[in-house]
C-alpha positions in Angstrom: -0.3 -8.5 -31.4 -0.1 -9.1 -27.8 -3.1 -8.4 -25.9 -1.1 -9.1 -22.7 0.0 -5.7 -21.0 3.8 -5.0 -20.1 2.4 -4.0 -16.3 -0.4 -3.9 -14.6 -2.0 -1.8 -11.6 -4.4 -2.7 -8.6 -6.3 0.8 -7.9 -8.6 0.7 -4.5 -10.5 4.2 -4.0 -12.5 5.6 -1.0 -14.7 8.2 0.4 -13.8 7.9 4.0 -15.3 10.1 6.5 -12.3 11.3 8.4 -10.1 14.5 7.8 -7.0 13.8 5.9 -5.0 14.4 9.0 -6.6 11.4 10.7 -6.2 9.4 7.6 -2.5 10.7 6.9 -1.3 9.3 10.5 -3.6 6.5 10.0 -1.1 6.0 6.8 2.1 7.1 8.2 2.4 6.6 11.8 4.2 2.6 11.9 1.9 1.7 15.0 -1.5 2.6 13.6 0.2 1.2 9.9 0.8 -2.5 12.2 -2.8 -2.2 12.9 -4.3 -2.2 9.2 -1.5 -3.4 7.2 1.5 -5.1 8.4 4.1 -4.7 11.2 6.8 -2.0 9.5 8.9 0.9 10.6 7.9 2.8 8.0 8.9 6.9 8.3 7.7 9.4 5.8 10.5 10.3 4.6 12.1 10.1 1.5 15.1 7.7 0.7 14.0 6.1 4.2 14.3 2.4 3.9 11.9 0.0 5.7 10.1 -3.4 5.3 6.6 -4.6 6.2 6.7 -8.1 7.7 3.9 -11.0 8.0 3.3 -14.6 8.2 5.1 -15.8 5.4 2.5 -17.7 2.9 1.7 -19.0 -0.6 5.6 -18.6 -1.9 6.0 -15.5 0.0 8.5 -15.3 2.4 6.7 -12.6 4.9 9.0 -9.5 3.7 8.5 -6.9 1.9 11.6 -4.1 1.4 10.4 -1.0 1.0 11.7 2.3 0.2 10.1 6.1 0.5 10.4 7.5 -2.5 7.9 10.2 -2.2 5.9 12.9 0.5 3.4 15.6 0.4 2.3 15.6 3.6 -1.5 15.4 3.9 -1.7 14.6 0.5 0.6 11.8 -1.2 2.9 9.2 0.0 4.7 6.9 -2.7 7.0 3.9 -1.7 8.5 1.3 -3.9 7.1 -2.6 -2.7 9.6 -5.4 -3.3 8.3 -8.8 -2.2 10.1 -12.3 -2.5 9.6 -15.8 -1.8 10.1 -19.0 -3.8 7.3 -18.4 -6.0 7.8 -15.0 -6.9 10.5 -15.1 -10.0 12.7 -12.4 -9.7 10.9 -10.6 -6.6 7.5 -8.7 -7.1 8.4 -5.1 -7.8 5.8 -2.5 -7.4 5.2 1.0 -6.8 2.4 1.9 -4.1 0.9 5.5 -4.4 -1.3 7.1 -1.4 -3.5 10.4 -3.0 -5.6 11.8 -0.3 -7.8 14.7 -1.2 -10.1 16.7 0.9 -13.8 16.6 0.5 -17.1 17.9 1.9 -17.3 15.7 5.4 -13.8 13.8 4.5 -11.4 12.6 2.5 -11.1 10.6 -0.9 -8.8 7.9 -0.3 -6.8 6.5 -3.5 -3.8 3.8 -3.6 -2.5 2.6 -6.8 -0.3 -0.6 -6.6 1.5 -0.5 -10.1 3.7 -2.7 -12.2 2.3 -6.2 -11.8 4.3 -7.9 -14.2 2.5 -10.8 -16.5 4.5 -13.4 -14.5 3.0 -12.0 -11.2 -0.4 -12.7 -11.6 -1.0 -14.7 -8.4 0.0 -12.0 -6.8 -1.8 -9.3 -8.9 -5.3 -10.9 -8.0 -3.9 -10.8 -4.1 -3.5 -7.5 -3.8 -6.6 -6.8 -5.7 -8.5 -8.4 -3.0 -6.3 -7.5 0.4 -5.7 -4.2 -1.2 -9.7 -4.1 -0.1 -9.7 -5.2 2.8 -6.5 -3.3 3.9 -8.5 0.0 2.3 -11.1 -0.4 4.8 -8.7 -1.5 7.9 -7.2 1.9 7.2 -10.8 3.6 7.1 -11.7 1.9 10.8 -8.2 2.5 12.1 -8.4 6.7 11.1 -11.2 6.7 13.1 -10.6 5.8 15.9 -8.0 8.5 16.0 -8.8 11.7 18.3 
């Protein structure tokens, strides 16, 4: 039997004390996204095609494509995540999923990174710790909105 699973999933949740429309353009708009995440030109919509781009580093080249794929406003935002670099065999591939749900005094904030692959590992225990820290750059940056 193999005790190693097919994919694998970095889940980050939150209790943020913002309205989901602060967090929403927080999430969507790409200026406040540069701020917390990465420079992109991401647009909620779906089909809509768009990278995020950093320092390239440890066998990443900097990129990642990205593609819309789907919108509830207010409530969900889903966009595939390919990354590549020298290191990454055959391109990480992953799905991202946004779930905002109202609560009493703010929102409950939850992103699911899915489909780690067993040969992605470095990259799997990556995102499980900037997935973190880009949680709570998203928390500070919704704030701050008016």
């Amino acid at each position: 039997m193999n005790d190693i699973p097919a994919s694998r999933s970095v889940i980050v949740e939150r209790l943020m004390p913002h309205p989901p429309e602060k967090v929403w353009r927080a999430l969507t708009n790409p200026a406040l996204v540069s701020e917390w995440l990465m420079e992109t030109d991401l647009q909620p919509i779906v089909g809509h095609r768009f990278n995020f781009r950093a320092t390239p580093q440890g066998g990443w080249n900097g990129v990642t494509d990205c593609e819309v794929l789907a919108v509830e406003p207010m409530t969900r935002l889903v966009y595939s995540w390919s990354a590549s670099g020298e290191q990454a065999a055959g391109g990480v591939r992953t799905v991202v999923t946004w779930i905002l749900t109202p609560t009493d005094g703010g929102t409950h904030v939850s992103m699911e990174q899915a489909g780690f692959r067993p040969q992605d590992e470095p990259f799997f225990q990556g995102a499980g710790f900037g997935w973190r820290k880009m949680v709570a750059g998203l928390e500070r940056v919704a704030g701050e909105q008016p």
